[in-house]
C-alpha positions as CSV (number, residue, x, y, z in Angstrom):
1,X,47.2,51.7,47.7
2,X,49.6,50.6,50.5
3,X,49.7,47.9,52.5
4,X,48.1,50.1,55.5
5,X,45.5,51.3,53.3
6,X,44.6,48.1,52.1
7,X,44.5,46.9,56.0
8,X,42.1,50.0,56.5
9,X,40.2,49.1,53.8
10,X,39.8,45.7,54.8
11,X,38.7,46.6,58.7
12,X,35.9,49.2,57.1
13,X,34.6,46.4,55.1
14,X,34.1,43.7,58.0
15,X,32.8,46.6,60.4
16,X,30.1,47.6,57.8
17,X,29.0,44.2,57.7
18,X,29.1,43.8,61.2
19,X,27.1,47.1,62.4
20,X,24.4,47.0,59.6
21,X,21.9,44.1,58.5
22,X,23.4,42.7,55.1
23,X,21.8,44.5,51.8
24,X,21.0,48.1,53.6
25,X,20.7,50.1,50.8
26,X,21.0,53.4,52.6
27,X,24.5,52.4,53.3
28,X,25.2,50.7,50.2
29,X,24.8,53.8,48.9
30,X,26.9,55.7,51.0
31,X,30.2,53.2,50.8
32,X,29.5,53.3,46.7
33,X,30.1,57.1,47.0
34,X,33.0,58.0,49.6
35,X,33.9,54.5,49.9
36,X,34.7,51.9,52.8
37,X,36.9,54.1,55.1
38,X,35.1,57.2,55.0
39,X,31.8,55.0,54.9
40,X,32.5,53.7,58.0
41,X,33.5,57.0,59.7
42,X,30.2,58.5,58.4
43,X,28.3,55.2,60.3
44,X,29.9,56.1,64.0
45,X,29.6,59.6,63.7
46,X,25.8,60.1,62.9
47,X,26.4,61.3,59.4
48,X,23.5,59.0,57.9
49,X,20.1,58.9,59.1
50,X,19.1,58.3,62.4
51,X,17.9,54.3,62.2
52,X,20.9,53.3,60.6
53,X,22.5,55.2,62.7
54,X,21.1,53.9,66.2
55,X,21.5,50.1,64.8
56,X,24.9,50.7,64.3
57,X,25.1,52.2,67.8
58,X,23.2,49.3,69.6
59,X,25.8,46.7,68.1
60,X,28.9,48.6,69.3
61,X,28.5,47.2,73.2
62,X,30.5,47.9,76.2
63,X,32.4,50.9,74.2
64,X,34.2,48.7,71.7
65,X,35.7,50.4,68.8
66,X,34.0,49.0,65.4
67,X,37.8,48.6,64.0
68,X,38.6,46.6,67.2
69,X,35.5,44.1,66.3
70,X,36.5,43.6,62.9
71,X,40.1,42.4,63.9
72,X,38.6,40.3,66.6
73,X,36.5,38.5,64.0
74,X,39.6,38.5,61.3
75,X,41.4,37.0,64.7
76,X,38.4,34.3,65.1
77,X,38.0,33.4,61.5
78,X,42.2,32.8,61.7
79,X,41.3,30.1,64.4
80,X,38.6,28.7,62.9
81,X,40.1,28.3,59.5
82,X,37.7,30.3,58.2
83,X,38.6,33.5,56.2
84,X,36.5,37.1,55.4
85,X,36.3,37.8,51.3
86,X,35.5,41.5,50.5
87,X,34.9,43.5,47.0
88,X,38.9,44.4,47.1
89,X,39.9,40.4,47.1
90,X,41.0,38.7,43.7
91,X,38.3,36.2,44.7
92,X,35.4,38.4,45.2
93,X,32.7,37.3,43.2
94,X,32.2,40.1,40.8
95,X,28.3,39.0,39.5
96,X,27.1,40.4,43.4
97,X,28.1,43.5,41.9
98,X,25.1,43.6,40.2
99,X,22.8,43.4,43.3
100,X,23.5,47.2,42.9
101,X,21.0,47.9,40.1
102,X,17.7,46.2,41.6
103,X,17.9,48.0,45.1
104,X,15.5,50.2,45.7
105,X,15.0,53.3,47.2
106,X,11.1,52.9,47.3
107,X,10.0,52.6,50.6
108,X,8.5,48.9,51.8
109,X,9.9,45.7,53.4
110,X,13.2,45.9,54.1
111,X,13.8,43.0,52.6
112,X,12.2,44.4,48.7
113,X,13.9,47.6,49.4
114,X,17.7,46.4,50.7
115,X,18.9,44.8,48.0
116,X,22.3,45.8,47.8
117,X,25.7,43.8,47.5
118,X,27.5,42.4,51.1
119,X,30.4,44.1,52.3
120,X,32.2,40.8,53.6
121,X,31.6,37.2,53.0
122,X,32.6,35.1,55.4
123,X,34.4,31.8,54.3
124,X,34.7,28.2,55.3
125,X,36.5,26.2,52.3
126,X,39.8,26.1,50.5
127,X,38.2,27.0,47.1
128,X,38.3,30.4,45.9
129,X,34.7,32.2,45.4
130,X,35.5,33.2,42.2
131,X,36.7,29.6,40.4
132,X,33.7,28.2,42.3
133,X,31.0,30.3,41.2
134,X,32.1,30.8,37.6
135,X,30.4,27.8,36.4
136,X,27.6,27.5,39.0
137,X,23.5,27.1,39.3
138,X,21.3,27.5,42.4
139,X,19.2,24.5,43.5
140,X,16.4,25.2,45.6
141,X,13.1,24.5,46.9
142,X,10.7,23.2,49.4
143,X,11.9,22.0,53.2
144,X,8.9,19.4,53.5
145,X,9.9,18.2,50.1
146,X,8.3,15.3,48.0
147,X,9.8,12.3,47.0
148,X,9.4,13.4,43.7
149,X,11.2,16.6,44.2
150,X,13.8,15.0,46.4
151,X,14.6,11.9,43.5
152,X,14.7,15.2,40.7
153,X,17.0,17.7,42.7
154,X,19.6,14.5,44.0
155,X,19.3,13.1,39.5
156,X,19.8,16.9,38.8
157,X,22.2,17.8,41.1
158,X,24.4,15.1,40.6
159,X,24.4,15.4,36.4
160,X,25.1,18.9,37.1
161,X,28.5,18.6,39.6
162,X,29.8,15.2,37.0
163,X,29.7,17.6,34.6
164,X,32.1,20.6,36.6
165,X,28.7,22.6,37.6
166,X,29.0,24.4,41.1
167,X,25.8,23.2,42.7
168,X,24.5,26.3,45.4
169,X,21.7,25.7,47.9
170,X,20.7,27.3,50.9
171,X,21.4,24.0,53.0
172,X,17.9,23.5,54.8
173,X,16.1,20.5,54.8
174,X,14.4,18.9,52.0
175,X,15.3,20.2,48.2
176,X,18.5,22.5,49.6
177,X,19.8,19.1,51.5
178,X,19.4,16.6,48.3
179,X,21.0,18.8,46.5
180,X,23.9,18.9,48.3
181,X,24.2,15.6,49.3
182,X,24.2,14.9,45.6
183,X,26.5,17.0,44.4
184,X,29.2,15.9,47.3
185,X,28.3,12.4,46.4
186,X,29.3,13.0,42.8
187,X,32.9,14.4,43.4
188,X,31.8,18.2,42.7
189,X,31.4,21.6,44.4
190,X,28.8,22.4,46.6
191,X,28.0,25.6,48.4
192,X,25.8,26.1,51.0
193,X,24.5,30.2,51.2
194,X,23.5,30.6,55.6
195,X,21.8,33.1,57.0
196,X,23.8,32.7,60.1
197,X,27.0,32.6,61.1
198,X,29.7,29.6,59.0
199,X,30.1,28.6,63.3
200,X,26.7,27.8,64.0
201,X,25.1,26.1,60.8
202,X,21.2,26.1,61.0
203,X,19.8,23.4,60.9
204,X,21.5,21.8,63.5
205,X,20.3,18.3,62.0
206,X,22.6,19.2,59.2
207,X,25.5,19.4,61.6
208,X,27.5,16.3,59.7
209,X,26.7,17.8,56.5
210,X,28.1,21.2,56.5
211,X,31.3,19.9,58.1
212,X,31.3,17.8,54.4
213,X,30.8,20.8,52.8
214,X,33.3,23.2,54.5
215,X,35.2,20.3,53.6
216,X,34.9,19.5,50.2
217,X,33.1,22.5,49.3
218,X,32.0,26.1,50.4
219,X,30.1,27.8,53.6
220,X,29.2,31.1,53.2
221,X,27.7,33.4,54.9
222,X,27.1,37.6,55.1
223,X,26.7,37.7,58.6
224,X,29.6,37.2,60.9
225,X,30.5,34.7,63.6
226,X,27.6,33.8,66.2
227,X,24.7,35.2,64.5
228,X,21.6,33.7,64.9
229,X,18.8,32.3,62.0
230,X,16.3,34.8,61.8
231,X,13.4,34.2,59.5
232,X,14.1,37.9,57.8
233,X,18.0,36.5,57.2
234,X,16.4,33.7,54.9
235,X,14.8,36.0,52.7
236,X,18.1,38.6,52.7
237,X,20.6,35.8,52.0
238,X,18.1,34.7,49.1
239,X,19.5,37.7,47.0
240,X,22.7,36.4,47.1
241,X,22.3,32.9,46.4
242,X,20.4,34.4,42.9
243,X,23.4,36.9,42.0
244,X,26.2,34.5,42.8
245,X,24.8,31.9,40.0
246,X,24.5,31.9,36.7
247,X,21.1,30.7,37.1
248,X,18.4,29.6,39.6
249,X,16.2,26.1,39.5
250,X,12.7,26.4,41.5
251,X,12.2,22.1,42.3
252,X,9.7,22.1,44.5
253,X,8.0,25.1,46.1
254,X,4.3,26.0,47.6
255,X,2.9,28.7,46.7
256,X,4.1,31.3,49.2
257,X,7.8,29.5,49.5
258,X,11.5,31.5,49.8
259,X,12.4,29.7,46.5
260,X,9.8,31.6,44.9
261,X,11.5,34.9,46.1
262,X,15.0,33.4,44.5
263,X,13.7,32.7,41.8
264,X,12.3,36.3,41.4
265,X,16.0,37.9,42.4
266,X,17.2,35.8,39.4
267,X,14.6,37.1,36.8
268,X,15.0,40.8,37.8
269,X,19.0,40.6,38.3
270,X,19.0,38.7,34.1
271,X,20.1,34.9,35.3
272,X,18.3,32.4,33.9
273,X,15.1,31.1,36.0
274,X,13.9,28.0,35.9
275,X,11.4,25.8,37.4
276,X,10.7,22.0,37.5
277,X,6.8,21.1,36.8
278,X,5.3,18.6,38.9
279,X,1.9,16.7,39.6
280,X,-1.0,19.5,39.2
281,X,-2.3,18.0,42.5
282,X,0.8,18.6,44.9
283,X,0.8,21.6,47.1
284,X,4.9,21.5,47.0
285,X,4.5,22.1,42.9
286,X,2.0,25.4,43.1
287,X,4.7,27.3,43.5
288,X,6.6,25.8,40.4
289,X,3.8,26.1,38.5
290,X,3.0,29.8,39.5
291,X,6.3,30.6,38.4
292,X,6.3,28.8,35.1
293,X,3.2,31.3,34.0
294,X,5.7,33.8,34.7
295,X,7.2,35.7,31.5
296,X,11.1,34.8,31.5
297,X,10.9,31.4,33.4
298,X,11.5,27.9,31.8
299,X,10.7,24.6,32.3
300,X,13.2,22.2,32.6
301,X,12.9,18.5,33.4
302,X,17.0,17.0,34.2
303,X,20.3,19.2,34.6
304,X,20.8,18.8,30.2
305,X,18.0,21.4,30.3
306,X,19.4,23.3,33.3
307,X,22.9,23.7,31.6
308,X,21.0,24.5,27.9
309,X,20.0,27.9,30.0
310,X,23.2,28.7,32.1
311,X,26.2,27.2,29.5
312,X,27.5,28.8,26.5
313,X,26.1,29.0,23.4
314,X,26.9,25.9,21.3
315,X,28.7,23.7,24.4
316,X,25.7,23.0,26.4
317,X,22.8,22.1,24.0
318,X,20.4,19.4,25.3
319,X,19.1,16.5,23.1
320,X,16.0,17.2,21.7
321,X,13.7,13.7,24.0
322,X,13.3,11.0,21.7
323,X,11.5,7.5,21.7
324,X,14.0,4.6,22.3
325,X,15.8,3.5,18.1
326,X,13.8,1.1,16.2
327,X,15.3,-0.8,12.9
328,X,12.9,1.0,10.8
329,X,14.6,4.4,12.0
330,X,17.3,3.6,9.6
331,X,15.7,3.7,6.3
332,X,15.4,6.2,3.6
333,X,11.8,7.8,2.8
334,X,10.7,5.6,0.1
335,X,12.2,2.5,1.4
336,X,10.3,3.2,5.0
337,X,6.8,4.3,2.5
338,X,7.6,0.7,1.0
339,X,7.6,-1.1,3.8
340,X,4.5,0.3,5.4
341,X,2.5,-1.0,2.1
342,X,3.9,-4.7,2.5
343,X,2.0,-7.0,4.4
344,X,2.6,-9.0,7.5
345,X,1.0,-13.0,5.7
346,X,-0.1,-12.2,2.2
347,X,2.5,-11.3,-0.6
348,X,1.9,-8.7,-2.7
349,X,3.9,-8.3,-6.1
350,X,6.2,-5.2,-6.6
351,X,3.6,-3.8,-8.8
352,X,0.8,-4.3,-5.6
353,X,3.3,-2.5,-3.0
354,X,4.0,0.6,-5.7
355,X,0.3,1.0,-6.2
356,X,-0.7,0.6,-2.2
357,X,2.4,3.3,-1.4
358,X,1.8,5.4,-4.3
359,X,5.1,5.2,-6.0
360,X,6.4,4.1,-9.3
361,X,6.8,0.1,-9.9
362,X,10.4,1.1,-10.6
363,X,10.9,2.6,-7.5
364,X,9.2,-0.6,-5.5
365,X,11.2,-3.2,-8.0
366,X,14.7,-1.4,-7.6
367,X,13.7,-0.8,-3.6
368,X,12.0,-3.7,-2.5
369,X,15.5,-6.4,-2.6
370,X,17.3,-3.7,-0.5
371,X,14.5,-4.4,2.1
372,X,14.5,-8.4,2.0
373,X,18.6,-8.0,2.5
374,X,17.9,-5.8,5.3
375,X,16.1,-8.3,7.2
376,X,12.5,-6.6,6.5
377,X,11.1,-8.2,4.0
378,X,10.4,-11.8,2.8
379,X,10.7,-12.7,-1.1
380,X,8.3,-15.2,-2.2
381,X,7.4,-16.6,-5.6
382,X,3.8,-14.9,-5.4
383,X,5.6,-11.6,-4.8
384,X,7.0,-10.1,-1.0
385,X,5.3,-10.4,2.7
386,X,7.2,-9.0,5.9
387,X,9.6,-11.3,7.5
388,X,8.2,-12.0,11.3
389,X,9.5,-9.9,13.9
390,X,12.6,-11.9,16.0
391,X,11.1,-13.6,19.5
């Protein structure tokens, strides 16, 4: 491909994501089959149906050429030192790909049947997509968050970037915004998913913290410079917080909640999909716990169990919870039977503590020293009693 071509290329892909809302199938379709050039000549001339079509139409204002928009917004991002990833960058994210095989052609909500992969991400960040998302799980939940879920996301998000994990959220109060925090706290990579432009982050109470992440860590965003929050953008951009991760972590949720939908991209797309249980009388665990009846979900209590479902086989393997050591952890069967058959004031003779624990007086007259050198055991004329326990 030339250099020309590839600048072509390029000014197809930031039209297309410029003149249709992100995930429309139809064009998805269309771009997979002629490609991005011929995709977008298809879009201006009418050669699709007639609502994409007149969305594409109504976007073009006062006569301006869709190439001319894109290189405007290449133009702005330049300024803004922001920059526009598409499929043909070495940093493309290749796991969107596979936002391809649940779209649907089923007619419904838009936002069950447009599915499809973005044609431009637009960038704020020095990281590249691709080494950031390798080794990366979503974090999300409610906005009116408990301190419950707030305390687990912040513990969970934090083990999670210590350990080299990309921490994703969707950067809106509550769950998205502890997460975040946390990660940036710990020294790792954050990205925050928008469903607006990376120039005008929503909510503008997070102001101060998206400049920390577009410092230290990725903004992201389908849609391109200036565009507005919608409520329909949340659920779209959801899709893409699901596919970019290796897996997807409910923390808090009610029970009709966008985490929910996440969480469901990440089932049908293979991640991993997990949820954190809660107190069965909080509204912001419902949710959670509507998910965990689910048939593919997990439950998963600190970031060991998150990275036991997203890390490789063998690396990542959580330790099985555990009471706190005791002295008595460190004996073999028959000294630990032995011991349970001595008794705290009254000595009993070898012969006494074999028949009480059911073993040979062999067994208790070989066994029984090895437990008065341990510290256990007492030896007394009268036979052995257990030493007191320290103060």
């Amino acid at each position: 491909m030339t250099h020309t071509d590839t600048d072509d290329v390029r000014l197809a892909r930031v039209a297309l994501g410029c003149l249709a809302e992100p995930g429309n199938r139809e064009l998805g379709v269309l771009v997979r089959q002629v490609g991005p050039v011929e995709g977008l000549d298809r879009l201006l001339n009418g050669s699709v149906s007639q609502r994409l079509a007149e969305a594409a139409r109504l976007r073009l204002t006062d006569n301006v050429d869709a190439r001319d928009l894109a290189r405007r917004l290449l133009d702005t991002a330049d300024r803004l030192g922001a920059r526009a990833v598409t499929p043909e960058d070495d940093e493309w994210p290749r796991q969107l790909d596979d936002l391809a095989h649940i779209s649907r052609a089923a007619d419904g909500r838009a936002v069950d049947r447009d599915t499809d992969p973005p044609h431009c991400l637009w960038i704020r960040g020095d990281t590249g997509l691709d080494e950031a998302l390798d080794r990366s799980v979503a974090l999300v939940g409610a906005r009116a968050a408990s301190n419950y879920g707030t305390y687990v996301a912040t513990e969970m998000a934090h083990g999670l970037a210590e350990r080299g994990w990309t921490v994703v959220s969707g950067g809106a109060f509550g769950i998205d915004a502890a997460a975040h925090r946390a990660a940036l706290a710990a020294g790792g990579l954050t990205a925050a998913i928008l469903a607006c432009g990376v120039d005008r982050p929503y909510p503008l109470g997070h102001a101060s913290l998206f400049d920390r992440i577009g410092e230290a860590g990725l903004l992201i965003s389908e849609w391109p410079f200036g565009c507005a929050p919608h409520r329909l953008r949340f659920l779209i951009r959801n899709r893409v917080i699901a596919a970019m991760t290796r897996g997807t972590v409910v923390v808090e949720a009610a029970s009709r909640s966008g985490a929910r939908q996440t969480l469901g991209r990440a089932r049908a797309l293979g991640r991993a999909a997990m949820a954190v249980p809660g107190p069965v009388t909080s509204a912001m665990s419902v949710g959670c716990h509507a998910e965990l009846r689910e048939e593919g979900t997990r439950l998963v209590n600190d970031y060991k169990e998150v990275l036991e479902e997203v890390g490789r086989i063998g690396d990542d393997l959580a330790p099985t919870p555990r009471g706190p050591d005791r002295p008595h952890d460190t004996l073999d069967p028959l000294a630990a039977q032995l011991l349970d058959a001595v008794l705290p004031r009254k000595a009993r003779t070898a012969e006494e503590v074999a028949a009480v624990a059911g073993v040979s007086g062999r067994d208790a007259r070989r066994t029984l020293p090895t437990l008065v050198d341990a510290g256990f055991v007492i030896e007394h004329d009268t036979g052995y009693r257990l030493a007191p326990k320290p103060s």
